[in-house]
N, C-alpha and C positions, 0 to 999 in steps of 0.2 A: 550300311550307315545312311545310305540316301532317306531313310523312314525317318531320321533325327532332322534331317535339316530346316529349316523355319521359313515358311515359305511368304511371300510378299504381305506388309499390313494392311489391312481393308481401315478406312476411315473411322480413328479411334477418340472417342469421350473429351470433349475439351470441356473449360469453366466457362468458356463465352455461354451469353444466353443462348445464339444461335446454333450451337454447336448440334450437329446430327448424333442421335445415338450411337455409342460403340459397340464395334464388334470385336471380341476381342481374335486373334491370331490364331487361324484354325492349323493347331500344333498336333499333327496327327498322331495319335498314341500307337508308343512303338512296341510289338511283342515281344521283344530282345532275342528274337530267333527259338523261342519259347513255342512248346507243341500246344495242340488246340485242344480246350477245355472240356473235359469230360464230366458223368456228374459227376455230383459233390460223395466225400466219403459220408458212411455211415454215420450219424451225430451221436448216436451211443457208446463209441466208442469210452470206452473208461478214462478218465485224467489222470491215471496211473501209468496206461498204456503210452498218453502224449510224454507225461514226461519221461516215461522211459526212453519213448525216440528221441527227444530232443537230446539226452543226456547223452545218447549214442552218437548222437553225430557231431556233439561238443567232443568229446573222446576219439570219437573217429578222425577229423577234423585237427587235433593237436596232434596225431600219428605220422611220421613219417612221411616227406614227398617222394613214394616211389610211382611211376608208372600205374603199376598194381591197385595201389590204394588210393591214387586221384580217383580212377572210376569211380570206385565205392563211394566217396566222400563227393562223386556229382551226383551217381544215383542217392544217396542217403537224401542230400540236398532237395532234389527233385522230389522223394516221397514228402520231406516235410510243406514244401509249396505246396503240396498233390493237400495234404493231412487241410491245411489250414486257407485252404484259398478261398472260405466263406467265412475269414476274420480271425485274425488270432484273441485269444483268452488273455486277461489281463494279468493272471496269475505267471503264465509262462512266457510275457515279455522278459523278463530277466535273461532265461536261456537265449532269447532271440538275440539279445544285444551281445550276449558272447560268441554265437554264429556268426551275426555280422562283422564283426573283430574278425575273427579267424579268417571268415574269406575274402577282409579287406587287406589281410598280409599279403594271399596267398596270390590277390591277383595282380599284386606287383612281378610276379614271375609268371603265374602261368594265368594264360588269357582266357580257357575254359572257365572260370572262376567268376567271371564276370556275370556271364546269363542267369546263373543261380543268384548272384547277388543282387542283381536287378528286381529279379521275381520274387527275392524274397523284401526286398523295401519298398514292392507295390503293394506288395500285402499291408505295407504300412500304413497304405491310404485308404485302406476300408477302415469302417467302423472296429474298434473293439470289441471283444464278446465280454462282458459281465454277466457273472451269477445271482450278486445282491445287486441294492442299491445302493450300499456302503462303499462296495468296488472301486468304485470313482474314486473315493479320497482314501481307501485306503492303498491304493496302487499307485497314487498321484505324484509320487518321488520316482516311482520307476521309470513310468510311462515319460513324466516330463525328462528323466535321462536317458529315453531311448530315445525322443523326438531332438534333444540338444545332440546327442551321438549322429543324428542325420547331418546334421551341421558339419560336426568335425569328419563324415566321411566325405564332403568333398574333396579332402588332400589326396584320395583315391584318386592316380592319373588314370582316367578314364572317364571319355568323354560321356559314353551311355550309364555311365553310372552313379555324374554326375546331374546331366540330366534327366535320369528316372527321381532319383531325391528330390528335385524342381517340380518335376510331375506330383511325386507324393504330397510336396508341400501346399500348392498349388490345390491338389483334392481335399484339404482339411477345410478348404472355402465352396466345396461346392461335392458336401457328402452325399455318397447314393446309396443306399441298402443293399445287401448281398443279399441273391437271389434266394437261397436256405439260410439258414441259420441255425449255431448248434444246439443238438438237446439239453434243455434246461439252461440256455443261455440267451440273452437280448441284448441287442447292439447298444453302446453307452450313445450320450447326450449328442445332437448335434456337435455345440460347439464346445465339447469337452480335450479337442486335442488342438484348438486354438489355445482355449485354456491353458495347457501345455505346457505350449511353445512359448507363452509370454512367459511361466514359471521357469521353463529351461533358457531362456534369453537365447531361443536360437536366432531372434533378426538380428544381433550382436554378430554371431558366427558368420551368417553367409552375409554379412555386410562387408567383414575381414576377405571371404571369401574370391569376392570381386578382385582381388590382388591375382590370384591362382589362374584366372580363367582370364585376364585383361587384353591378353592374344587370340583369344578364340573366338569370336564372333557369334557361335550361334550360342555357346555353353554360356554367354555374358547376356543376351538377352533371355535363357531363360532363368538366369538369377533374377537378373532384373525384374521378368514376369513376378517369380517369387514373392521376392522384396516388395513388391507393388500392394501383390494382397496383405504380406505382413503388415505395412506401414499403416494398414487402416483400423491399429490397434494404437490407441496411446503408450500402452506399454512399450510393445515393440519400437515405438519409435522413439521412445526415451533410452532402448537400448540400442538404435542404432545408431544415435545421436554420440551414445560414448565411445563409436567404434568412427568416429567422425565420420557420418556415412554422407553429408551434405557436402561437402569438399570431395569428399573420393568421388560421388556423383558427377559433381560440376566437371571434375576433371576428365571425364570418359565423356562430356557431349561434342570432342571433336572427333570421336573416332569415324573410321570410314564406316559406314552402314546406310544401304543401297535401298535398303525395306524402309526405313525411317522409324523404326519402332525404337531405339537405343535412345532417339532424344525426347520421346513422347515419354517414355517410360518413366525415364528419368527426371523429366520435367512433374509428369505426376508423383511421384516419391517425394520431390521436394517439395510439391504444394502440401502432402499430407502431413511434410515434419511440419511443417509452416502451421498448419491446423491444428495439431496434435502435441507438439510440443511447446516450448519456449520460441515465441518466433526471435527473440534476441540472440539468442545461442547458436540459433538457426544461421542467423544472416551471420554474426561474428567467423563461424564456418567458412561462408560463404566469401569473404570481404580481404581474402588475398589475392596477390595481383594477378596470379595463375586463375584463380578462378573467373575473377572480373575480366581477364583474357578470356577466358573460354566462354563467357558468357556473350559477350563482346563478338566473338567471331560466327558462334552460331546464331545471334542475332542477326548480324549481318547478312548471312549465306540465308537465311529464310528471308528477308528483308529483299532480297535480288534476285531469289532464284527460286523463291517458294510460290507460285503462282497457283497453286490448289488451293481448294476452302479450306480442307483442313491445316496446309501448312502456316498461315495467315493464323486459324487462331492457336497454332501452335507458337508462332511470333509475338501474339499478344500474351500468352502464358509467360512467355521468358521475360518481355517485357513490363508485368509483373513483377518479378523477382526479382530484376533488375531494379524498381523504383524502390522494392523494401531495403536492398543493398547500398541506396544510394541515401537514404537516409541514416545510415550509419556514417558518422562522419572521419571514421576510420579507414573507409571503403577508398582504395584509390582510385578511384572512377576518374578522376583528370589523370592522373596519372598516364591510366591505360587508354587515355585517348575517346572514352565512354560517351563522358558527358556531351565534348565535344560533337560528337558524332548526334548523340539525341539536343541536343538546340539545335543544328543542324537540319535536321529531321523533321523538328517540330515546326520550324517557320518559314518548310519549304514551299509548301503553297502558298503561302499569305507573299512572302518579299520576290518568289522566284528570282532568285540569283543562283546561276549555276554553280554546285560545291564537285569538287572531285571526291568526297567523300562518298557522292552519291548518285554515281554515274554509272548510266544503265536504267536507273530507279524508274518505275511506272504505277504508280498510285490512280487507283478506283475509289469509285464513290459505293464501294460493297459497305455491308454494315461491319465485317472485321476492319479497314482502314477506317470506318468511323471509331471506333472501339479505340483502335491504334491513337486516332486523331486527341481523343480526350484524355487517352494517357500521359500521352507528349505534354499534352496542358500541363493535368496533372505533376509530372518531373519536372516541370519548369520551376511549379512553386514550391517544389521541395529544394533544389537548386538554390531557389534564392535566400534559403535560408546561411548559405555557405559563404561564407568571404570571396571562399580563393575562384568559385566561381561566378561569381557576380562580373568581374572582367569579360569572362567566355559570352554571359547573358548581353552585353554592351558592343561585344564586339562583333556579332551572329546576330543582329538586327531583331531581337527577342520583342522590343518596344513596339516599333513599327507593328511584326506581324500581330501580334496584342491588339493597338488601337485599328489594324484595319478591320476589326467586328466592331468598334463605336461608331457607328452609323445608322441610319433609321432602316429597318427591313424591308428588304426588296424579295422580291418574288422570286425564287430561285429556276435558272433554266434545267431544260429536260434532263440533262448530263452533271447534273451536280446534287447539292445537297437537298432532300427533302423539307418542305417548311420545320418542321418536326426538329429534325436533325440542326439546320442551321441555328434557331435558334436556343437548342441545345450547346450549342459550339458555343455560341454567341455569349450566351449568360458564362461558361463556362471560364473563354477569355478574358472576359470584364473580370471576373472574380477574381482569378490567379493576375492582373493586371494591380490589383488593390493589394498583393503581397510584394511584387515586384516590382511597384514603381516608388516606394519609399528609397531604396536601394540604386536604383537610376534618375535620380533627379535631374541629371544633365540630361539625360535624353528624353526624358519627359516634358522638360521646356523645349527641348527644341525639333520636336516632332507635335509642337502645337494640343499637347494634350488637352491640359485647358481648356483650351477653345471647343473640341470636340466632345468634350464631354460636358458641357454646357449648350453646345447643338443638340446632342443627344438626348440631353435633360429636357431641354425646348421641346422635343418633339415626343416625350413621354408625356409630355401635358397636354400634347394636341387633341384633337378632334379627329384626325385623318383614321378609317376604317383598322382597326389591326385586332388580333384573335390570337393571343399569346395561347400557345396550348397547354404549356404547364406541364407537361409531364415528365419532367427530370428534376433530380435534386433540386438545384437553381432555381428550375421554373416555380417551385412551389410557392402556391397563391397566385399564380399569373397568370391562369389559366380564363383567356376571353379579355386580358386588359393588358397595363404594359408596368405593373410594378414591379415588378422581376428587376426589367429593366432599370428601372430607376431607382432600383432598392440598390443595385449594385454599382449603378455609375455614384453614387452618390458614399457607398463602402470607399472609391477609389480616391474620391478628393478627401474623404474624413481621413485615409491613409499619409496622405500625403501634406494634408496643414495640419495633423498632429506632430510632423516637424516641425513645427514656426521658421521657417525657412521663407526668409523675408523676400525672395525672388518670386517665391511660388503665391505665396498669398498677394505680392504686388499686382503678378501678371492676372489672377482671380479677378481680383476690387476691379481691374483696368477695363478689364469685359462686362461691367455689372454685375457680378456673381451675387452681390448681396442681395438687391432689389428678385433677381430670381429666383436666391435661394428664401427669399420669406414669401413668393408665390409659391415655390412648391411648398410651402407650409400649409398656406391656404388651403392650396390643393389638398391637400392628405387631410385637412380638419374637415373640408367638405364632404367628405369620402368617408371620413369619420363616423359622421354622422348615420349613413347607411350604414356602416357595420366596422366595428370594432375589432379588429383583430390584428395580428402578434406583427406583420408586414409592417399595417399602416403606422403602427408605433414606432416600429426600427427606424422608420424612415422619418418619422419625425423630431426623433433624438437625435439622428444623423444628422440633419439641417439643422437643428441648435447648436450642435455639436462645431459644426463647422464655421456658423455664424463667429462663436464665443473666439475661436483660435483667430479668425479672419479681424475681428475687431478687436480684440484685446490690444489696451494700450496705442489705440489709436484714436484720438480726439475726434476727425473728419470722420472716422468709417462709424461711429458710436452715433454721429447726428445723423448720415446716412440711414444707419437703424431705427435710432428716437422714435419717428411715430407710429410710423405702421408699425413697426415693433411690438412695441410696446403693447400696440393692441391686439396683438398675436398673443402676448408671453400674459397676459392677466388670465383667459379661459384656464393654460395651463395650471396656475397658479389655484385657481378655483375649483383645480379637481374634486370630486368624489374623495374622498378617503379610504372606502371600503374599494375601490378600484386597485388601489394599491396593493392589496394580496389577491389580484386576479389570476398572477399568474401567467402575464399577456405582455407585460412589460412597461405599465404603468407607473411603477416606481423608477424605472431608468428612466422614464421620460420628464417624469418631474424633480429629478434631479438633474438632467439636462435643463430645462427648466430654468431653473433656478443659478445654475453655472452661466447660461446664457443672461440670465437680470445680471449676474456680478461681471462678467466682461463685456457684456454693449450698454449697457444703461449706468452701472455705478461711475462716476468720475465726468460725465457728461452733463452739465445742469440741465441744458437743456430736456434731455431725456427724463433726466433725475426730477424734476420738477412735473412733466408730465404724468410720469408714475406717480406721484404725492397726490394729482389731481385725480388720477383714476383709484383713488385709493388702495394704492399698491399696498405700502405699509399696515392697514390694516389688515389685512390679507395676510401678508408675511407674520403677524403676529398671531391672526387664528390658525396656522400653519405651527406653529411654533405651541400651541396652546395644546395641539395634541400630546405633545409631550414625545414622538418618535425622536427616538435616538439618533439615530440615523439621519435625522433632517436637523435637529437641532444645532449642531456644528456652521454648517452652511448657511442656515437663517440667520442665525447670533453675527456671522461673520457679516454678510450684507448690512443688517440693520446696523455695526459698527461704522462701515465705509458709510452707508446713508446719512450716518450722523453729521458727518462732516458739514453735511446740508443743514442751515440752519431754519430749513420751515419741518425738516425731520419728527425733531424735539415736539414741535407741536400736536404732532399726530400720534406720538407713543405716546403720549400725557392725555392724549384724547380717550385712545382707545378702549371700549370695555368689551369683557369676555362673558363667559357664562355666570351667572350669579353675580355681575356687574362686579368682575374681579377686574382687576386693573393690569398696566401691563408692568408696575414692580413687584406686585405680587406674584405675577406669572413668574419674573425672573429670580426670585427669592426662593420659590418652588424648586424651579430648576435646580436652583445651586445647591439646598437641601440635598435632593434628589442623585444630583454627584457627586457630594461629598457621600451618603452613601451608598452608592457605585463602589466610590474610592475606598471606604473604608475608616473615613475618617471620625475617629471617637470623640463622642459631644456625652455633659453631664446630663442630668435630668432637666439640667436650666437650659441646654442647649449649647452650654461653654465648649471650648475645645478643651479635649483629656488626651490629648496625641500621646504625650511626653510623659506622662504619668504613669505608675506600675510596672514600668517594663521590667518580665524575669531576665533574670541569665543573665545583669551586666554588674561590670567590676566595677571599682573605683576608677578604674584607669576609662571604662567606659562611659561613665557620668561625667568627667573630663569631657569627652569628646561629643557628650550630648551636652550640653553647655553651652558648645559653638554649634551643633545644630540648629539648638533653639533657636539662637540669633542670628541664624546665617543670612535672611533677608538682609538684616538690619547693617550686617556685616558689609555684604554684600554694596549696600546703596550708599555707607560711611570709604566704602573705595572708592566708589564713582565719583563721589563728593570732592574725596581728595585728589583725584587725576584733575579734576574741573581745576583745581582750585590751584594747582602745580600747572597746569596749561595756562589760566590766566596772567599769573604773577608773571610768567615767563614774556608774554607778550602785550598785556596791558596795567593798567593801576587800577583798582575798583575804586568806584567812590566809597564814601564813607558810611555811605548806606549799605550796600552790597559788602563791603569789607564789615560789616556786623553782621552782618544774615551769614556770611562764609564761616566766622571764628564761631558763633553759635551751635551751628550745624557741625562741625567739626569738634567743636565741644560736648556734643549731642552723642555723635560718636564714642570720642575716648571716655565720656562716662557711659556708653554701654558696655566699652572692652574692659573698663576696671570693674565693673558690676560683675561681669563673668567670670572676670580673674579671680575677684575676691568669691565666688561662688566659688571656682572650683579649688581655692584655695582649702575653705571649709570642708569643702570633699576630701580632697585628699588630708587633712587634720583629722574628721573624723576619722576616716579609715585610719589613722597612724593608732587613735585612742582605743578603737577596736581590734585590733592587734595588740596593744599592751595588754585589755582586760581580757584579753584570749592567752596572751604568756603567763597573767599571773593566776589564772582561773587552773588554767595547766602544770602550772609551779605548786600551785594548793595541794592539786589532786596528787601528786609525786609526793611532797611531806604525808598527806593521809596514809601513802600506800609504805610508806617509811615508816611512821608512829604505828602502826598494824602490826609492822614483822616485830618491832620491841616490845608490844604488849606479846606477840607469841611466844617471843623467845624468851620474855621473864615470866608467862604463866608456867612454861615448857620448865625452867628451873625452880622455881616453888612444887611444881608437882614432882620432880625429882629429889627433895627435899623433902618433903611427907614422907614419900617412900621409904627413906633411908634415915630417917632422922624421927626417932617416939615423939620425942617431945614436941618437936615439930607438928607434927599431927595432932598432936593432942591439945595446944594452942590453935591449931586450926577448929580442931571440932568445937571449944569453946566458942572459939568465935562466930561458927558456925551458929551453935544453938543461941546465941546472944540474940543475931542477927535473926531467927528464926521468930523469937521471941517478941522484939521487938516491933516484927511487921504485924503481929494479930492486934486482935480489935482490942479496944480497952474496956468497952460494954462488955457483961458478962450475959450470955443469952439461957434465960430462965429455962430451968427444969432441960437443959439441952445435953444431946452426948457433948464426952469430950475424948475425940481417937487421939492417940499417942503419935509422934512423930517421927519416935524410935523404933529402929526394925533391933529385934532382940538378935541375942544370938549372931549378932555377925561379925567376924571375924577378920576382917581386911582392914588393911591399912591405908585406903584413901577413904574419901567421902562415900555418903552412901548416892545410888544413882536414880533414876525415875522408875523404882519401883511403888506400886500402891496395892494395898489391901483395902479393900472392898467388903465393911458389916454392914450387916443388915440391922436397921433401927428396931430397938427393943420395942417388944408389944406394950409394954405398959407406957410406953413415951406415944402409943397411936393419936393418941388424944389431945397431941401436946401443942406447941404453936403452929404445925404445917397443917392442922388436920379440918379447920375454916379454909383451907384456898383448893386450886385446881389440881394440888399438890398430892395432897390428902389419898389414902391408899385405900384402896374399893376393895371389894370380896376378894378373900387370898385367892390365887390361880391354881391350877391344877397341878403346879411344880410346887407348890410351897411344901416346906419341909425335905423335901428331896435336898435342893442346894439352898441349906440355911446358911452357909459362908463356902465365898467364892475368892478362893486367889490364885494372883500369877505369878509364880516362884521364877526368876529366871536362872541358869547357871550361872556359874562361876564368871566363864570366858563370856558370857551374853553381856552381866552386868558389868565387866571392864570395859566392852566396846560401848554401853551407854554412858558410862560416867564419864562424865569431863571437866577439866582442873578445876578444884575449889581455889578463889582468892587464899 
């Protein structure tokens, strides 16, 4: 057994950038006490002959345990490895998985059982032999249930037999051809038994697996091994994910293991679900308190005690997982003591204050502790997105270590951070500073932020030598300058007076924040000018931004802004338009813009009057003229407040646009233009038809649009009357006002009787449409009544003929009277005249719709039809044949035509 045991790990694969190639675990393959390989049999052998042996040592194999018959059934055994040890045939995997069955009974009693069993599931990890190239899928059910059957033979208590199945599995990732191969047969697909394995869901099985072996140290690392290659299948790790394999993981990285390969291993397994599957699922797994223990403690034990390269960026791997866990806000990370420990961690170089948490602790300036170092950032600002830890951030001096990077860049000494590196950190802090100082306002004032970050700001506009290098997230754009910088100390005040938090915008104004927040305007429009791009924008919507919050509804800070303002806020105003779908962020700037005219200039004359002189308002109307949606809102809104201003007026009555349109035209447009937006229906004149045609409504709904129509009106005859109930209450109107009130109120109650008496007519109407629908309905009932009486007295008159001569014979008179009567009273010259009478018939009702059909005599050819179109041409080729044609009906025919004579 010494050949199984897993010997020390050589320095394995991390995700850090720096991380050195892995090697994996030289797990020396064990021969299981297996004799040494001779050649290969015959490959002509007939597949008549395999499966005859196989079938024999199935048979052999179910026979009795005596003495006697083990032999047989090891030798048998041993011929079949001997038969197949250059790959077994896809056909006769079936026999092999009932083998395997058999001698996984048998080696629960007897331990000879074992080596054959080994030898024959190494075999497993060659290639298959197929005949066609059908093979593959049509074997594909067996194959994937011999490769799932590897799985369920781990329950075999046996250690070599559980890790040879690991071996096997383990070879389906790193296939090698068998030296022969048999006749007329070629080894299937590379990764045709990965395929497999993801159809039999064996990473499901030896995921379960890990329960069986959670004692055994070596047999747990090489499932693990297993599990590692498995998990680099999406599939697979959607099936290990149902067998909770992220949790059962977590829970094995305290075990003792002296190699370290147990927590690397497992550490990769979860970065791969992490990839490969649902990372939500993933963490939910991960996000109980056993687990955030365990994570927790081997964090720590690498944290203290892991001084190798590789254990460092084994601590940044876990510290990973750790940050995705802790944005679940399910995770109990306060709970278990987590978080605390990382704010601890994170602001231990910046405050040095001794923690017991982290005694012992010795921190290098290697690149894994810088990795570490921007992690720590990083979980700070996911932290503050947490209530319940915002306290732990305030009370672990999280602020402090923050603002000590708002400082101008020093030269870093030989033993510390690279230029590179620091202000890597640098930008890093500022950033996660702009999430988490909205959240600490008390320590924000009183750790003099403010102030610092307006030093900061000062010395981003200097002239003093500095070479930003720009190569991290953060840095970008900053690379040779220092906007990084000031892109981000400037993210941190926009954070922080988008509170209006009257303490924080005081302590601003107190330092001059304004006067330097519209130099660095300057600054960025001069900069501008060389080159346009997505930074210099941000930064100059951020400083209108912050202007607008800082002065709003302050009279002083509005004059403060007025001139130079003002003459800042016109270029914006004068944009390009086609800039605006640049793409670069030219519409956020001009609607910063535009937010900044309505909080520092609107409400201030003085301001508000220089704007009129710099022809602001005209401006805002060719702005407006464009018609963007978008902007329309916000102009309309200013140019209302400007009205206020009464030299306003004069400059929208001035103003002309293209084709010397004016600016009521412009607004007559617009409103067009939202009414159809809105939807609102106009006639061909332009009327409103809102209310007109609607389908689908009742009476009861006309009713109710009635008062919609006039619900303005409705609406303003309330207000009228509140007015007019508040006055009487506390004053007397004069005699003038007390006319204009009864008027108005008169105004009123003749629109609500207007409405009444409308919907009164409605519901009348409807009442008279409903009667002429009762009596339309009452009609059609007597029609269907005076119907059945006319049946039922034809029904007895014709029962009457029947049975009564005379009867009949007064009908037939009456019959022929009436027959008589209807013909023409012109008598038509030289014309037949047919009889009406059918001869010869004998029944006793009427006669029915029978007709005899002559043919016009020839000496009549000539007679009145023989002038028109009528007239008879050459006889045909039937004439004489049917010189008379009729149709006699039977008896029973001409009863079912005839129907009752009066």
């Amino acid at each position: 057994m010494s050949s199984l045991a897993e010997p020390q790990a050589s320095r394995p694969l991390s995700r850090s950038p720096a991380r050195s190639p892995a090697l994996s675990p030289a797990l020396g393959p064990s021969r299981c006490g297996g004799e040494r390989r001779r050649g290969a049999p015959d490959g002509g052998a007939s597949q008549e002959t395999r499966s005859a042996d196989l079938n024999h040592a199935i048979r052999l194999l179910e026979g009795s345990d005596s003495s006697n018959l083990e032999e047989e059934q090891l030798k048998v055994l041993k011929k079949v490895v001997k038969r197949f040890e250059n790959g077994l045939p896809l056909k006769d995997l079936a026999q092999i998985i009932d083998i395997l069955n058999l001698c996984a009974e048998k080696v629960n009693e007897q331990e000879a059982f074992i080596e054959p069993m080994c030898e024959l599931i190494k075999l497993c990890g060659i290639p298959f032999q197929k005949k066609k190239l059908s093979d593959e899928v049509s074997y594909s059910v067996t194959v994937s249930k011999l490769i799932a059957q590897l799985g369920y033979l781990m329950r075999v208590p046996s250690s070599q037999v559980r890790i040879q199945i690991c071996k096997c599995i383990i070879s389906f990732y790193k296939m090698e051809l068998p030296k022969k191969l048999l006749s007329g047969y070629q080894p299937t697909s590379a990764n045709y038994k990965i395929q497999m394995a993801e159809l039999g869901g064996l990473a499901e099985t030896f995921v379960l697996s890990l329960a069986l072996v959670e004692n055994e140290l070596i047999e747990k690392l090489w499932v693990l091994k297993a599990l590692q290659h498995l998990s680099s299948s999406g599939v697979n790790c959607r099936h290990m994910l149902k067998a909770q394999a992220a949790s059962r993981l977590c829970l094995y990285l305290n075990d003792v293991d002296p190699s370290g390969q147990l927590v690397f291993r497992s550490s990769e397994i979860l970065w791969n679900l992490l990839e490969n599957t649902s990372k939500e699922e993933v963490v939910n797994q991960l996000s109980s308190l056993e687990c955030v223990h365990a994570l927790k403690e081997v964090f720590v034990d690498l944290l203290l005690h892991g001084f190798r390269h590789y254990d460092r960026q084994l601590r940044n791997d876990l510290l990973v997982i750790a940050t995705l866990v802790a944005e679940n806000p399910a995770a109990p990370m306060i709970e278990s003591g987590f978080t605390t420990l990382l704010v601890v961690l994170a602001t231990y170089t910046e405050v040095k204050i001794p923690n017991p948490l982290l005694k012992g602790l010795k921190l290098t300036f290697s690149y894994e502790d810088f990795e570490m170092k921007k992690l720590l950032f990083n979980i700070i600002g996911i932290l503050s997105k947490d209530p319940r830890a915002v306290q732990l951030l305030s009370e672990n001096d999280v602020m402090p270590a923050l603002l000590y990077y708002v400082k101008p860049h020093q030269k870093p000494g030989f033993h510390e951070w690279s230029a590179s590196q620091y202000e890597e950190l640098q930008l890093h802090a500022i950033a996660i500073l702009a999430s988490v100082a909205p959240f600490l306002v008390d320590k924000y004032l009183s750790c003099q932020a403010n102030t610092l970050l307006l030093v900061f700001l000062e010395w981003c506009m200097g002239q003093d030598p500095f070479f930003g290098q720009g190569n991290s997230f953060h840095g970008t754009g900053g690379r040779g300058n220092k906007l990084a910088q000031m892109r981000y100390s400037l993210r941190v005040l926009r954070s922080v007076v988008s509170l209006y938090d009257d303490a924080v915008n005081l302590n601003l104004c107190d330092q001059g924040a304004i006067s330097q927040l519209l130099d660095i305007l300057k600054y960025a429009a001069n900069k501008s000018k060389e080159r346009d791009d997505a930074i210099l924008l941000e930064i100059q919507a951020d400083t209108l931004f912050i202007l607008s919050a800082v002065c709003e509804n302050d009279a002083h800070r509005k004059e403060l802004f007025s001139y130079e303002g003002v003459d800042i806020l016109i270029p914006f105003i004068q944009m390009d338009p086609k800039k605006l779908y640049s793409g670069l962020g030219h519409n956020r700037l001009l609607f910063s813009a535009l937010d900044c005219l309505w909080a520092c200039v609107v409400g201030c004359y003085i301001a508000e009057d220089y704007f009129l002189e710099q022809q602001g308002v005209f401006l805002l109307l060719d702005l407006l003229a464009l018609k963007q949606k978008n902007l329309c809102n916000i102009i309309l809104g200013i140019l209302v407040e400007f009205c206020d201003n009464p030299r306003t007026t004069f400059h929208i009555s001035t103003w002309r646009g293209e084709k010397d349109q004016t600016a009521a035209n412009l607004l007559i447009q617009l409103w067009r233009q939202e009414e159809l937006d809105l939807g609102v229906k106009r006639d061909r004149y332009g009327r409103i038809a809102g209310f007109e045609d609607l389908p689908g409504l009742s009476a009861k709904d006309f009713v109710t649009l009635a008062i919609i129509r006039r619900y303005v009106d409705f609406k303003v005859g309330e207000v009228w009357s509140e007015v007019c109930t508040e006055l009487k209450e506390e004053f007397r109107p004069v005699a003038s006002d007390e006319e204009a009130l009864k008027v108005i109120s008169e105004v009123s109650e003749n629109i609500g009787r207007s409405v009444a008496a409308l919907q009164t007519e409605v519901l009348e109407s409807q009442h008279r449409q409903e009667i002429r629908e009762e009596e339309k309905t009452y009609t059609k009932i007597q029609a269907v009544h005076k119907q059945k009486e006319m049946v039922n007295k034809s029904w007895e008159n014709f029962l009457t003929r029947t049975s009564n001569y005379e009867a009949l014979k007064k009908a037939k008179r009456l019959q022929e009277k009436s027959i008589e009567a209807s013909r023409s009273k012109l008598k038509t010259q030289n014309g037949a005249v047919h009889s009406t009478d059918i001869k010869g018939l004998s029944t006793t009702i009427g006669s029915g719709r029978l007709v005899t059909v002559e043919s016009t005599p020839s000496q009549l050819i000539g007679g009145p039809l023989s002038g028109t179109d009528l007239a008879l041409g050459k006889p045909s080729v039937c004439e004489g044949a049917l010189k008379k044609i009729k149709r006699v009906k039977t008896l029973d025919s001409i009863k079912k035509d005839l129907g009752p004579v009066e």
